[in-house]
N, C-alpha and C positions, 0 to 999 in steps of 0.2 A: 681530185681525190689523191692524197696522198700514199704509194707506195712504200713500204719501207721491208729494206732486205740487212740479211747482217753477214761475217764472213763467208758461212757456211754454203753460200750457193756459187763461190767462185764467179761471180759474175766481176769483172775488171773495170778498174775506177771509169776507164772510158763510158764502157757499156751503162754504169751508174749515172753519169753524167748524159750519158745523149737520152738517156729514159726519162730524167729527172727524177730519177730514186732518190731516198731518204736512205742512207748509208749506215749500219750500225756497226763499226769493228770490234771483233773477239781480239783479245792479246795473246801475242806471243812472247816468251819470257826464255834465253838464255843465258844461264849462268843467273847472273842479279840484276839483269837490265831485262826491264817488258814494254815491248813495243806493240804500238797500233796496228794492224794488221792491212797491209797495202798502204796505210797512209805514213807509216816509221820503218816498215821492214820489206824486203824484198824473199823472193826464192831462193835468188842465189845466196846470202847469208843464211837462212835457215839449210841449205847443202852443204855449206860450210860448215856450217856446226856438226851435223849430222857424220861429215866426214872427219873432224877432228876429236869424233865421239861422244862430244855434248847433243844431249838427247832435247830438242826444244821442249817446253813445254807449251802450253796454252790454258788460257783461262775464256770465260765466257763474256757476255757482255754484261758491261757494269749496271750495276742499281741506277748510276749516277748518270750515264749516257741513255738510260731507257725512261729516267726521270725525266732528264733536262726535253728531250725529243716528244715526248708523252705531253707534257705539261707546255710545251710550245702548238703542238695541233689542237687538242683542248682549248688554248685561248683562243687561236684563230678560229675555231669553230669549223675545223674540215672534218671531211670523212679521212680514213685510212684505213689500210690491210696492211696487216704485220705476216707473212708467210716465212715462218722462221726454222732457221736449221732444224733437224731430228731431235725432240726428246729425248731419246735413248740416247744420243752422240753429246749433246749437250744440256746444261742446264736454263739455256737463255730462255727458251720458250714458258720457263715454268716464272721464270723472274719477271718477263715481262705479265704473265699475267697477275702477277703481286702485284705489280708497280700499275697495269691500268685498276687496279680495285682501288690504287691507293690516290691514282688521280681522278677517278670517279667521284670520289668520295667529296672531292674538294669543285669539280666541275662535272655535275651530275650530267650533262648534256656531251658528255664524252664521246664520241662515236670513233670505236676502234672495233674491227676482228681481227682475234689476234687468232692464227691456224698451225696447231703442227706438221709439219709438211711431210714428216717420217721421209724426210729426204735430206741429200746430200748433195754437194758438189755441183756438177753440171746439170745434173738431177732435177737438182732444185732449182738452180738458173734456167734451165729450160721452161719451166714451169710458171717460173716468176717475167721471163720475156712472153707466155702467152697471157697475163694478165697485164701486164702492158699494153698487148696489142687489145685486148676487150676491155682496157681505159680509154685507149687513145680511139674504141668503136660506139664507145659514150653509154655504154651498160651503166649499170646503177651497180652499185658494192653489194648488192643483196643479190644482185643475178650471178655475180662475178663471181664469189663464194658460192654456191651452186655450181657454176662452172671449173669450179676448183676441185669440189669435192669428184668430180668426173677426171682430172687429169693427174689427179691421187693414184686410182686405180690404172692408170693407162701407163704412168711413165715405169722404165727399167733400167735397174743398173745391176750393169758389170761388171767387175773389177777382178785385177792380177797383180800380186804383189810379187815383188823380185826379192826381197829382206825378211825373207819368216820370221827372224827373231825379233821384228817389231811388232807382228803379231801376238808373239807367245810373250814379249813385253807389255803390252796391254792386254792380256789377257783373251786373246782371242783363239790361241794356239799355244798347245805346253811343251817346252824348254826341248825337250827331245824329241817330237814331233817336228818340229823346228830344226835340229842339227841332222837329223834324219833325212826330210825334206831337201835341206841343201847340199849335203852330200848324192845323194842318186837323182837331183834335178829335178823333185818335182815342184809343180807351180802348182796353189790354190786356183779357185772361180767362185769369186763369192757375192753374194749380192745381199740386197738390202732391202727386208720384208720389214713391213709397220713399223720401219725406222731403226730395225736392229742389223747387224753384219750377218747374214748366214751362207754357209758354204755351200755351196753346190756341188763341186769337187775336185780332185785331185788329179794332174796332168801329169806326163813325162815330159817336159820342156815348153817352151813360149809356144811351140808353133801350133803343138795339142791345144794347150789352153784358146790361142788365138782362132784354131779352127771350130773350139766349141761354144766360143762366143758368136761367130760368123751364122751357126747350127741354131742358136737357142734366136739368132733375131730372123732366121726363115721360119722357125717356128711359131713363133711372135706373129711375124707380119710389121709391119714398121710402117711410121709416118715417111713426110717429102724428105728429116731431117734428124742427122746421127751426129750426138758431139763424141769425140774422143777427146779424155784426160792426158796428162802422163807428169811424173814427177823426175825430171832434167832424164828425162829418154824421150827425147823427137823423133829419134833414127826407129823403137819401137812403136812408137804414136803412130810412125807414119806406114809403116808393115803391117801393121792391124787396118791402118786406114784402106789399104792398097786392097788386102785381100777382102773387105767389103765393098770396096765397090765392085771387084772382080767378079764377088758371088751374089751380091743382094744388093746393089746398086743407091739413090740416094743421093743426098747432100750431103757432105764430110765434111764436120768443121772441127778442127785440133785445136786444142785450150793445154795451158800448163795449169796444175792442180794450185790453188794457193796457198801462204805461208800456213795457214792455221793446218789443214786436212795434210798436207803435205808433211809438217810434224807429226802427226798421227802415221801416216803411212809409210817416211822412209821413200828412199829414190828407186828409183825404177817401177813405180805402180803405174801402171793402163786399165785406164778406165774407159766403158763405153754408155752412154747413158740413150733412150729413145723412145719415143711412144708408142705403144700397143698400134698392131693394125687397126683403124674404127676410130678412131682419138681426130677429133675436128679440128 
């Protein structure tokens, strides 16, 4: 059974590769050049940009890579699950489902679910490595979706942005709330309900934010296993890391955020994503 992921789960070409994922990249577009995303561009040229004040953009996955991909498992005749970035964050989820109507059409024995994952980032790679692991335990695609719809509900994220005004750039946060913000230091905590950004709230410095994240995963309860994000902040990745194992203990695994989300967020976000206590 064919897996298939696209940028938005941050999962890294390796991890794509030792799973046997089906790979879909979003683009990232600088200036008048748009690159593939991990397969043409890197982090460090999207911080580049970002510090020489070219704002990346990004685009979704094309018509044309969800055709070519579609119409390729179609012929072979496999199953697949499409678990694809948030709806609300992107438009791929909505594309792909045009493009399986429009390969159906032509290979009626199509067999795709395609899922919005109203997820993000590691969020969503976490997600997408437990359906790996309930491939590789030989489920059937109709248990596994059922089991999906269970780890919807279970997984958390979230996030601290250092850059407010790329908030209030995409509309998340306005223009003086933003200059506000970063004059008396304060940090968002916002996380990510049915797939939209919502706040949770408003800190006096990293360490506030980082002690309220530490709070809301005692509250939680948590699986064996905690990722942290971060966009070129290790030295914060790894302070957040520090003070959860101190207080709530765990598997810490640190990931850097990828080019696509990472143009959205701007440098210095920390991200913590994890599964509800009870999550199998």
């Amino acid at each position: 059974m064919r897996i298939l992921v696209d940028s938005g789960s941050d999962l890294t070409l390796q991890e794509i590769e030792q799973h046997n994922l089906d790979f879909l990249p979003m683009s990232v577009a600088i200036g008048d050049k748009s690159y593939k995303d991990q397969l043409e561009i890197d982090n460090q040229t999207v911080y580049e940009a970002i510090q020489q004040g070219r704002r990346p953009m990004t685009s979704q996955v094309s018509i044309d890579q969800l055709t070519e991909l579609f119409t390729e498992i179609a012929g072979k005749g496999e199953q697949a699950i499409y678990y694809a970035f948030s709806s609300a964050l992107s438009g791929t989820y909505q594309s792909a489902v045009m493009v399986k109507e429009q390969v159906t059409e032509r290979c009626p024995d199509f067999d795709i679910e395609i899922i919005d994952s109203h997820s993000a980032s590691r969020g969503l790679g976490m997600q997408i490595l437990d359906i790996v692991s309930l491939r590789d335990q030989g489920m059937t695609k109709d248990e596994i979706v059922t089991q999906i719809h269970e780890m919807h509900e279970a997984i958390v994220h979230l996030f601290t942005v250092e850059d407010l005004a790329y908030l209030a750039k995409g509309g998340r946060l306005s223009k003086s709330q933003a200059v506000l913000g970063s004059l008396i230091n304060i940090k968002p905590l916002l996380t990510v309900e049915e797939g939209q950004l919502v706040p949770v709230g408003k800190y006096r410095g990293r360490k506030k934010v980082f002690k309220e994240m530490a709070a809301q995963l005692k509250k939680d309860g948590h699986g064996a296993v905690i990722n942290i994000s971060h966009s070129n902040d290790e030295t914060g990745a790894r302070q957040l890391a520090d003070l959860i194992a101190q207080e709530c203990g765990g598997t810490i695994h640190i990931h850097e955020l990828g080019p696509t989300i990472a143009s959205h967020t701007g440098q210095g976000t920390i991200a913590m994503y994890y599964f509800k206590e009870g999550h199998s």
